[in-house]
C-alpha positions in Angstrom: -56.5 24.7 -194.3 -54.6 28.1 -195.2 -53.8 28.4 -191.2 -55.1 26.0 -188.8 -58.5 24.0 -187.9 -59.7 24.3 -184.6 -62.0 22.1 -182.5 -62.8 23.7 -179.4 -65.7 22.8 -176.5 -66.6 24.5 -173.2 -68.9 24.0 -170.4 -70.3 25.3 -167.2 -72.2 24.6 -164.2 -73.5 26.9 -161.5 -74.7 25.8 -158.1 -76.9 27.6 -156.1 -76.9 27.0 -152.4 -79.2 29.6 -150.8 -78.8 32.7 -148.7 -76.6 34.1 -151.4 -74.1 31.5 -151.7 -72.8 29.5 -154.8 -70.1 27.4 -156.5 -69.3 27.8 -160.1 -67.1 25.4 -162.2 -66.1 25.1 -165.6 -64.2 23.2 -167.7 -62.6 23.6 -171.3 -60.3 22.1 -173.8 -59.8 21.8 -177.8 -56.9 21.0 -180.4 -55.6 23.0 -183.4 -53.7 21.6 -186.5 -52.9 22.4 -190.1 -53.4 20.3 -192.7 -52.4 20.5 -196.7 -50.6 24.1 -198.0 -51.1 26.1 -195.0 -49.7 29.5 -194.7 -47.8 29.1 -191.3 -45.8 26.0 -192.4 -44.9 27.7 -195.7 -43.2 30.4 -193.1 -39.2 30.6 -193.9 -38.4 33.2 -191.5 -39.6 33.3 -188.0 -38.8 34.3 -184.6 -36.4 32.0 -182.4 -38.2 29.0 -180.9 -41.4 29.4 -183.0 -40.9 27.1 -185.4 -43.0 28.5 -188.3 -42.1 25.9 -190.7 -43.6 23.1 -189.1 -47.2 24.5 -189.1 -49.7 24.3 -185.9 -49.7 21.3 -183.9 -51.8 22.2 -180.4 -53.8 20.6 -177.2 -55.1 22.8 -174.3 -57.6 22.5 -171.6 -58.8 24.7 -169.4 -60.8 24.5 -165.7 -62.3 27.4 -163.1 -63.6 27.4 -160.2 -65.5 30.1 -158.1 -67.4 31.1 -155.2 -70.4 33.7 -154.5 -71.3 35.1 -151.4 -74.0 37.6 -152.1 -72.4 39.9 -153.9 -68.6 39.3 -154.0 -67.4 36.2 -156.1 -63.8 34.4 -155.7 -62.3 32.5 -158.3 -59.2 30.9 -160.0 -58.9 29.7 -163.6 -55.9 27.0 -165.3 -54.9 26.7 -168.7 -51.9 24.4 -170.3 -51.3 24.3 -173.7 -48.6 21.9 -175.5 -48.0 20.1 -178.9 -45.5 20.9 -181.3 -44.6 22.9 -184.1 -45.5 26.7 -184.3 -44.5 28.2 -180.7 -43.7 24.8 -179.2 -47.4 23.9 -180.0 -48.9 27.7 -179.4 -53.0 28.1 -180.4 -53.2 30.4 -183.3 -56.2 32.5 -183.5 -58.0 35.4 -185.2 -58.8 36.8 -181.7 -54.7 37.8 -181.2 -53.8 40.9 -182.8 -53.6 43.9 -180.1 -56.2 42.8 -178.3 -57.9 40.1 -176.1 -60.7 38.5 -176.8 -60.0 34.7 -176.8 -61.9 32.4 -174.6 -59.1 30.8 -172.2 -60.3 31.2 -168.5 -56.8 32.6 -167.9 -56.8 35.7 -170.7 -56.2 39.1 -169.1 -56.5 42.2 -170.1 -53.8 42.5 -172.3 -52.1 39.7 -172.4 -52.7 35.6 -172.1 -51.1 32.3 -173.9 -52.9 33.0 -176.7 -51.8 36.3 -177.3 -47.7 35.3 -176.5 -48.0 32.7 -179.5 -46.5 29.7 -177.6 -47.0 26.7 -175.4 -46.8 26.9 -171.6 -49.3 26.9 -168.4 -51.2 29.9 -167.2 -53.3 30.9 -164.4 -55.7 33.8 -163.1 -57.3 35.0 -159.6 -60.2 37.2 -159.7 -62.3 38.9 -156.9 -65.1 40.8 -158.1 -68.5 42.8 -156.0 -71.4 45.3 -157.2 -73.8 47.7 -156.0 -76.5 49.6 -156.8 -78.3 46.6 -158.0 -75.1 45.2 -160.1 -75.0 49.2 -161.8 -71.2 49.6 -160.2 -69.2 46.3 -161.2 -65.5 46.3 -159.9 -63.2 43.6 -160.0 -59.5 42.8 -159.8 -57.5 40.1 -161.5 -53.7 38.4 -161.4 -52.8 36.7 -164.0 -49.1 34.7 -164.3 -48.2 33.4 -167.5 -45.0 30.6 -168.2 -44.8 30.1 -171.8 -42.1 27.9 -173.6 -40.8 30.6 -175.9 -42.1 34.0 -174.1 -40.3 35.1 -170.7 -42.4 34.9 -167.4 -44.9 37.4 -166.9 -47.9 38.8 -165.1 -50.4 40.9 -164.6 -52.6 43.0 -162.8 -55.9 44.8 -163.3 -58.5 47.0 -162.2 -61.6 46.8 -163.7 -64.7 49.2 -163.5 -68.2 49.3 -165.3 -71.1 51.4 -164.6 -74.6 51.8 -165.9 -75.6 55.5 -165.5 -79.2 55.6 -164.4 -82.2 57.3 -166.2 -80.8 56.1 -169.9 -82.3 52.4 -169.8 -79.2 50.7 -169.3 -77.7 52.4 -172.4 -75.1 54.2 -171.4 -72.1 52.5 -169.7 -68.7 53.7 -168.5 -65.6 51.6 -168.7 -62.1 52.0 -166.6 -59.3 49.7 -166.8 -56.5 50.0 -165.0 -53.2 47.2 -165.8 -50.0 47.0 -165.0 -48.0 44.3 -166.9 -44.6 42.9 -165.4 -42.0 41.3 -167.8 -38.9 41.5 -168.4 -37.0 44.6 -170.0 -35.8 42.9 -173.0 -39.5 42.8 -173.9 -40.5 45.9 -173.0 -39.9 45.8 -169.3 -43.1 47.3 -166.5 -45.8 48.1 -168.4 -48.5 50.2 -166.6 -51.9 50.8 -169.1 -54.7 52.3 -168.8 -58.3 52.5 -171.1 -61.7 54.7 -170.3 -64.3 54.0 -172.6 -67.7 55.7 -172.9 -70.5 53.5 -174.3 -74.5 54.6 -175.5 -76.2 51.6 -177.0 -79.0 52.6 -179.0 
């Protein structure tokens, strides 16, 4: 494999109750690992504590849990990863370069275990409501992040999507609003911001 080879599973279940209550749960979990000439173990200068030289060697699992009460929904999300190798046994993915679109329950905005490139536990609140028949979607996350070669971090968002009326769902509206927390040495408070326009067509 040039990097890594990845074997990855996730499921879900959803229980309705009635009256406009419900339990969600949902469980994940994989393992990555080179094999023959890859790219990463053929690494000879890396950051400290990575270990690029030893290629990928990774487990992780995942597991959320949530409640519904008409329209507002709780829930909490876990992820650990461990192994050995590259980042103390960090997940390497194509999903991690400025942006965060990997599947861990626990990946925020702008950051998650994935993204830091290392081992370590993670987890993420969430409180979320709509209106106007789900056209207004606001929620909030926390997310605290312990990884083996990365400082301790968290993070906080707002997040804000709405379906303007009268264009058949088309056209949507996007706010985020995060404010990271680390260290200074890595860049110290973070506050960030994105608004995003969207016509599908």
């Amino acid at each position: 494999s040039d990097y890594a080879n990845l074997a990855y599973a996730d499921t879900a279940y959803n229980l309705d109750l009635g009256r406009g209550f419900g339990l969600n749960f949902g469980g994940q979990g994989g393992g990555e690992q080179t094999s023959g000439a890859n790219i990463i173990g053929q690494q000879t200068v890396c950051a400290a504590g990575y270990a690029c030289g030893n290629g990928v060697n990774s487990n992780f699992i995942g597991l959320t849990a949530g409640v519904g009460i008409k329209s507002y929904q709780l829930s909490a999300a876990w992820n650990s990863i461990w192994g050995s190798g590259f980042g103390n046994g960090a997940i390497i993915s194509p999903s991690t370069a400025f942006h965060t679109d990997d599947p861990l329950y626990t990946t925020s905005n702008y950051q998650g275990m994935i993204e830091k490139g290392s081992a370590g536990n993670a987890f993420k609140y969430t409180a979320a409501t709509n209106y106007f028949d789900n056209s207004l979607q606001i929620s909030t996350t926390y997310g605290m992040y312990d990884s083996a070669v990365y400082p301790y971090s968290t993070e906080l968002d707002l997040n804000v999507h709405y379906i303007w009326p009268g264009f058949h769902n088309a056209f949507h509206t996007y706010l985020q609003l995060d404010y990271l927390q680390q260290p200074d040495y890595v860049g110290g408070n973070t506050p960030a911001g994105t608004l995003m326009f969207n016509y599908v067509y």
